[in-house]
C-alpha positions in Angstrom: -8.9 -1.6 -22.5 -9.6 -2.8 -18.8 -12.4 -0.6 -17.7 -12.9 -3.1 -13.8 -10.3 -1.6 -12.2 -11.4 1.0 -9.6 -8.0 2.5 -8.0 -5.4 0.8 -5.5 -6.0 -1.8 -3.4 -3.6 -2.1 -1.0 0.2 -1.8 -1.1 2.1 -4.2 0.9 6.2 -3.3 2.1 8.4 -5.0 4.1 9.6 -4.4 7.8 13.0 -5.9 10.0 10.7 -5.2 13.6 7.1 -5.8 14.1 6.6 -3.8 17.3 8.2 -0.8 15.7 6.3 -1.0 12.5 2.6 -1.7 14.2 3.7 1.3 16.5 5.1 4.0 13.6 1.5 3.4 11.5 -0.7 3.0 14.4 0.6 6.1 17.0 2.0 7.9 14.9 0.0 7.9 11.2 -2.9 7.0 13.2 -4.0 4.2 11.9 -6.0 1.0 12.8 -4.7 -2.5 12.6 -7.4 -4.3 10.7 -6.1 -7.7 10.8 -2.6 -9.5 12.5 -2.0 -12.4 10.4 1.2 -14.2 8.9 2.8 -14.9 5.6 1.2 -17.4 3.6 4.4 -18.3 2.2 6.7 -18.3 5.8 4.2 -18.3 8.3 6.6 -17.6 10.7 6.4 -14.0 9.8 3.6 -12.0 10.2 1.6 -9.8 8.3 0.1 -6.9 9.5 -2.8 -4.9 7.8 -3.7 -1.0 8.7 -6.1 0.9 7.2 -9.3 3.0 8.0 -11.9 1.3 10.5 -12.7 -1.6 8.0 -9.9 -1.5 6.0 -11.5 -0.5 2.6 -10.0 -1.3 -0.2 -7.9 1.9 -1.4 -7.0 2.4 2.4 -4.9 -0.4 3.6 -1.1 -1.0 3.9 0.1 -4.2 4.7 3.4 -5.1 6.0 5.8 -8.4 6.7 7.6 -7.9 9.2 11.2 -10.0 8.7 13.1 -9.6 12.0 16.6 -7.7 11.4 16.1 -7.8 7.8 18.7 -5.6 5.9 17.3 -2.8 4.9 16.4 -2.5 1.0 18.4 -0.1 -1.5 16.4 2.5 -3.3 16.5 2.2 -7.2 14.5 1.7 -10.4 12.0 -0.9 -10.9 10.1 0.1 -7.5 7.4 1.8 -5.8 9.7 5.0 -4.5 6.6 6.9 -2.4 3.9 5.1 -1.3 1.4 8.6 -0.5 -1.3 9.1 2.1 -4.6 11.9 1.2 -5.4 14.4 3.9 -7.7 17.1 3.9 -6.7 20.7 2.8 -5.0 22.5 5.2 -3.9 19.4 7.8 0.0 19.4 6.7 0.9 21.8 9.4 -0.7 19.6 12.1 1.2 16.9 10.4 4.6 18.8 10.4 4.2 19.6 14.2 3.0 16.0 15.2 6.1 14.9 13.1 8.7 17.1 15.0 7.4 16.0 18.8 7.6 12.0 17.5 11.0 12.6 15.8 10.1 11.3 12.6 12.5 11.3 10.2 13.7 13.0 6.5 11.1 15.3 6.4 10.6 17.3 3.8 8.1 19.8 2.3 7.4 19.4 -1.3 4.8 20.6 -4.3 3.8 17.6 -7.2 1.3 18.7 -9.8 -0.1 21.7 -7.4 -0.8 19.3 -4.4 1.5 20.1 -1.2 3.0 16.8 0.1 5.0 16.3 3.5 7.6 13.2 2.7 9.1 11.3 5.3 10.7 8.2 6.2 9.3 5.1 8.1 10.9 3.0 10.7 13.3 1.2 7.5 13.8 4.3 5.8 10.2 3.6 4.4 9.6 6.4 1.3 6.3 8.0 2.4 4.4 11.2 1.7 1.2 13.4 3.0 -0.5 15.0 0.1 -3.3 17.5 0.6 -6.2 15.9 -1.4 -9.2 18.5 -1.5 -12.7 17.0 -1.9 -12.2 13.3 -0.2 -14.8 12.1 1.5 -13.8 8.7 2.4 -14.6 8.5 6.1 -10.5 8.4 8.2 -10.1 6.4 11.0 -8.4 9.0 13.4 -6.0 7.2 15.8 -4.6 8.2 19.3 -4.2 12.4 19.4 -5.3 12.6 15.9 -8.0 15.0 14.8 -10.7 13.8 12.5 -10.2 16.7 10.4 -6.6 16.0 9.9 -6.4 12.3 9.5 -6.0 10.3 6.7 -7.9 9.2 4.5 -6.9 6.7 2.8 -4.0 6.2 0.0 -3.8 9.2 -2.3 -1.0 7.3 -4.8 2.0 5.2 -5.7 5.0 6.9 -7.2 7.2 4.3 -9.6 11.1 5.2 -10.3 11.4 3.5 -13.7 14.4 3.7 -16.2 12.0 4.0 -19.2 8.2 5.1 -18.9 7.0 3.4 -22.0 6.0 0.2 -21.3 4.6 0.7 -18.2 2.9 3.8 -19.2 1.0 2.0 -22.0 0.2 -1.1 -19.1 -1.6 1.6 -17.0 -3.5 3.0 -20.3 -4.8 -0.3 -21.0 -5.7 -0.8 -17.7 -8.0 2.5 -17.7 -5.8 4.9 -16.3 -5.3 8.2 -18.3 -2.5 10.3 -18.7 -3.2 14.1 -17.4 0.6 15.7 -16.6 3.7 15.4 -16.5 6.2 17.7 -14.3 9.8 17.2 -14.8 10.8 13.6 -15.3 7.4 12.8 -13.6 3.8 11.7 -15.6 1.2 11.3 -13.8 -1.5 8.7 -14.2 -5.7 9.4 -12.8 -7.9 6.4 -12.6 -11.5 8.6 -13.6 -14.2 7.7 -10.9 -11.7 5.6 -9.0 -12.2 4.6 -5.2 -10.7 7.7 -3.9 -6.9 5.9 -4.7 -6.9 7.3 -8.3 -2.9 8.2 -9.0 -0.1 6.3 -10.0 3.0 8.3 -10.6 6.2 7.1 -12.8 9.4 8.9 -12.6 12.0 8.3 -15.2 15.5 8.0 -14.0 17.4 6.3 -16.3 20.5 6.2 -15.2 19.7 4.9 -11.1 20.9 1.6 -10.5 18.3 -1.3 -9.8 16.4 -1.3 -6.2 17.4 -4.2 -3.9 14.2 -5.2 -1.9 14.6 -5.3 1.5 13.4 -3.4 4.6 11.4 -0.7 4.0 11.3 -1.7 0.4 7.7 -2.1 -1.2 7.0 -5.5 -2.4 4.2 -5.0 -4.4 1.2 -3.1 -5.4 -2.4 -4.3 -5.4 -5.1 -2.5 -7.9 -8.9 -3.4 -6.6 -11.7 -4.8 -8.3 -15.3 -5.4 -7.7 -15.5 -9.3 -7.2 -13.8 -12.7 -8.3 -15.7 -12.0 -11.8 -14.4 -8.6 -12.6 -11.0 -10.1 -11.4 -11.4 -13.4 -14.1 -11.9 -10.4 -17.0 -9.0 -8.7 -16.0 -6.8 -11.8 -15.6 -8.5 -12.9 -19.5 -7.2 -9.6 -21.1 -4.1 -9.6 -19.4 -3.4 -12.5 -20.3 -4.8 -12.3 -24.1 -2.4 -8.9 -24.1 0.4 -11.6 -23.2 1.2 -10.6 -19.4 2.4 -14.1 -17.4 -0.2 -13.9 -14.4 -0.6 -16.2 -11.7 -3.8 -18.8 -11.4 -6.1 -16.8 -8.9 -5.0 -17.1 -5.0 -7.1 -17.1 -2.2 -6.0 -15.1 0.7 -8.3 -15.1 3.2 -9.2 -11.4 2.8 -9.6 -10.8 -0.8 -8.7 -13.1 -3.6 -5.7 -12.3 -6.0 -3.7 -12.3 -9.1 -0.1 -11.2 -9.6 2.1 -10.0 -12.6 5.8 -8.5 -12.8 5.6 -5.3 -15.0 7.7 -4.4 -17.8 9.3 -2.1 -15.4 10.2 -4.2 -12.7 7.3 -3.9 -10.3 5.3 -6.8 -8.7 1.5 -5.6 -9.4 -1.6 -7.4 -7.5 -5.1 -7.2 -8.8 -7.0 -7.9 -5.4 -11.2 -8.1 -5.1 -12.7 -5.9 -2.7 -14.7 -8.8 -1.0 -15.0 -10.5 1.5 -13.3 -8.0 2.8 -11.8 -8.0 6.8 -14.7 -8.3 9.0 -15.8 -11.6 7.6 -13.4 -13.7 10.2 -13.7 -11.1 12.7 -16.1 -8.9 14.8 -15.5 -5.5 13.2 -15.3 -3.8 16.8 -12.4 -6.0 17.5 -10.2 -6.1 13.8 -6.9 -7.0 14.2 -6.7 -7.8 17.6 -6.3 -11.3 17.9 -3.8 -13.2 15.6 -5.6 -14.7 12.6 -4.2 -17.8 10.5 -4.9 -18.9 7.1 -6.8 -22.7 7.4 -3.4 -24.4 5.8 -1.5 -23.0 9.1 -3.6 -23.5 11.9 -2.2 -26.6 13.2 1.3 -24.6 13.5 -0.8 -21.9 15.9 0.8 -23.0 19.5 4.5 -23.4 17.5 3.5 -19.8 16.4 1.8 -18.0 19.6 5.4 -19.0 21.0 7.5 -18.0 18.8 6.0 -14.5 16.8 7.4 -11.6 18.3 4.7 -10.2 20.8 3.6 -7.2 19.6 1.6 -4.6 22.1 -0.7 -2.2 21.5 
């Protein structure tokens, strides 16, 4: 069993609007852009990071941003809910906050005793709140947010799978433990996790396949320590006979990916060097970052990149 893996990383989605999405998860989740940077692979797209004031790992959700995309079609073999901790108690600020902004589809709910508030993004983006007592990973509390309701970071990711198995023995052997199911729901704990401890599959055997596309996740990104914890877990992935990529760097963190038995793109990312090591910490995400490999193009892309203000 894989016993470096310490929770989620990040989870990254995908957008059709850049101003709209930097605007939906910094005014009104209250977040902070940690980093504007662009696709390694079209470069011509951005990719926008927001998390807490560093951008911990376990805090951050990333996004491309493909203008007009179509928007994706919910299904198996996806991430359904990506879900947000905040304190005890903060889901009626939320709910009142949610009504003056118009935001949209939402909906009260109880999973395994935990209250959650879902809504929608800006793509029809499936997102939840879910009271998380006793988290004490410091929230970065954006514009009219109160500390004590803010987030905190990412609480889980919620799977819809046509068949549990597979996956559910993937997560097992890479340390998570099975403690309840509800319905057609099991829920997965990482023990003494980063604060991002739950992944969540629900069966649904008879829902057509997702089609990716706006507001679709694209993948999901489990942290580790360093580039050495990474190489064991890429070893006994492989050994167990996953197909994982060489390691990538990307600026931020370095990574691995798989495709799951269910469908789903995972990540393994490290937690170093982490956002501040290209940029003051004061100042994250405020000027447009670009991998080494694109930096000739930055002119051809300070023109064309949608501007996005703040």
């Amino acid at each position: 069993m894989i016993s470096e893996i310490k929770g989620l990383h990040h989870v990254t989605s995908m957008a059709s609007n850049a101003q709209t999405n930097n605007a939906f998860f910094t005014r009104t989740l209250g977040l902070r852009r940690v980093k504007k940077t662009v696709n390694f692979d079209a470069p011509d797209v951005y990719h926008l990071y927001y998390g807490n004031e560093l951008g911990e790992p376990g805090t951050v959700m990333t996004y491309f941003p493909f203008p007009m995309a179509a928007r994706g079609r919910a299904g198996v073999g996806e991430v359904g809910v990506t879900g947000f901790a905040v304190p005890t108690g903060a889901l009626d600020y939320w709910k009142g906050r949610f009504d003056r902004l118009q935001v949209k589809d939402v909906t009260e709910n109880t999973r395994f005793g935990q209250k959650e508030l879902r809504f929608s993004g800006p793509d029809g983006d499936g997102l939840a709140l879910i009271e998380t007592p006793d988290d004490n990973r410091e929230p970065f509390a954006g514009p009219g947010v109160p500390e004590e309701a803010a987030v905190r970071g990412f609480h889980s990711a919620s799977m819809r799978l046509r068949d549990e198995g597979a996956s559910a023995e993937l997560l097992k052997f890479m340390g998570y433990q099975e403690v309840e199911r509800q319905d057609n729901i099991s829920r997965f704990v990482m023990e003494n996790g980063n604060g991002a401890n739950v992944i969540d599959i629900e069966t649904l055997p008879d829902t057509a396949v997702a089609q990716q596309g706006a507001g679709s996740v694209h993948h999901i990104a489990f942290a580790v320590e360093d580039r050495a914890a990474q190489l064991e877990v890429r070893k006994a992935l492989l050994d167990t006979g996953y197909q994982v990529t060489p390691v990538i760097d990307r600026n931020y963190f370095w990574a691995i990916y798989f495709r799951t038995p269910g469908g789903v793109l995972f990540e393994v990312a490290t937690n170093d060097p982490g956002f501040d090591h290209d940029e003051d910490s004061r100042h994250l995400g405020e000027a447009l970052k670009l991998p080494h490999q694109h930096e000739p193009l930055r002119k051809q892309l300070e023109q064309s990149l949608q501007p996005i203000k703040d």
